[in-house]
C-alpha positions as CSV (number, residue, x, y, z in Angstrom):
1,X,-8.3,7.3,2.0
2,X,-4.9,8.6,0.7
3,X,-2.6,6.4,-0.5
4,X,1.1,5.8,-2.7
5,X,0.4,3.3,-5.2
6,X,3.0,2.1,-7.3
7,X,2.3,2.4,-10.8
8,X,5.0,0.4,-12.1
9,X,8.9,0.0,-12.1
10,X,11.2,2.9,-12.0
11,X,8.0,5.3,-11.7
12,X,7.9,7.7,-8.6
13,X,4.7,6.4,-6.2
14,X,1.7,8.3,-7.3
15,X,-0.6,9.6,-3.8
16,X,-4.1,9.3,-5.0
17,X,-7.7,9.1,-3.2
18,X,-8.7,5.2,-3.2
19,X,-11.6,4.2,-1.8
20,X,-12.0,0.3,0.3
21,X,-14.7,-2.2,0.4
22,X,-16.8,-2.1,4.0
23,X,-15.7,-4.9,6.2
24,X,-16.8,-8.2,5.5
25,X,-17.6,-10.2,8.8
26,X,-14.5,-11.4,11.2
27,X,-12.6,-8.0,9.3
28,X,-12.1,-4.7,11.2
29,X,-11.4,-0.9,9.8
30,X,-7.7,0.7,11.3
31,X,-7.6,4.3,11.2
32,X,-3.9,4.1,10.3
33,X,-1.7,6.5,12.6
34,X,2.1,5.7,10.6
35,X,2.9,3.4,8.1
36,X,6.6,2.1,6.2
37,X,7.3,1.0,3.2
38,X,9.6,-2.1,3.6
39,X,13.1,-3.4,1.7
40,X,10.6,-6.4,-0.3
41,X,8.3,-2.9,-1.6
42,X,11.9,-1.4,-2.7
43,X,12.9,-4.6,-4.7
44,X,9.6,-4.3,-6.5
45,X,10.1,-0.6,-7.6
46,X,13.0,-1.5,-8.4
47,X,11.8,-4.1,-10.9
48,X,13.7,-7.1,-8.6
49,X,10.0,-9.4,-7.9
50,X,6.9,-9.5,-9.6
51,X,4.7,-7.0,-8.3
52,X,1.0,-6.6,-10.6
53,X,0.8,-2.6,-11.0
54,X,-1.3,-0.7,-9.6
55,X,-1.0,-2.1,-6.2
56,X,-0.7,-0.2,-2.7
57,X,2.7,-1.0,-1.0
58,X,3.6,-2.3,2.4
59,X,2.2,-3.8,5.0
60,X,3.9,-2.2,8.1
61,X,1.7,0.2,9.7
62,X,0.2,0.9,13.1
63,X,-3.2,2.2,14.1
64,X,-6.5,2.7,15.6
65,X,-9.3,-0.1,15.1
């Protein structure tokens, strides 16, 4: 899937192929439709949080299961 991953403070969000694990049992798959990134992913671009780099931002996103 395509993703921005944050590569560390006061770099631009890089988009880049990453691939996920299968789901493990009591997990499901979303085909995600939308997604946001939120004011707490801002802070931790902008260096305000601890935020181990490379990670895949936010947690906002709606989709189909």
């Amino acid at each position: 899937m395509k993703a921005a991953v944050f590569r560390g403070v006061g770099l631009p969000l890089s988009f880049e192929e990453v691939e996920l694990d299968s789901p493990k049992a009591g997990e499901v798959k979303v085909k995600i439709g939308a997604a946001g990134i939120c004011r707490s992913d801002l802070h931790y671009m902008k260096g305000e949080g601890i935020m181990p780099a490379p990670a895949v931002l936010g947690h906002e996103g709606s989709g189909t299961v």
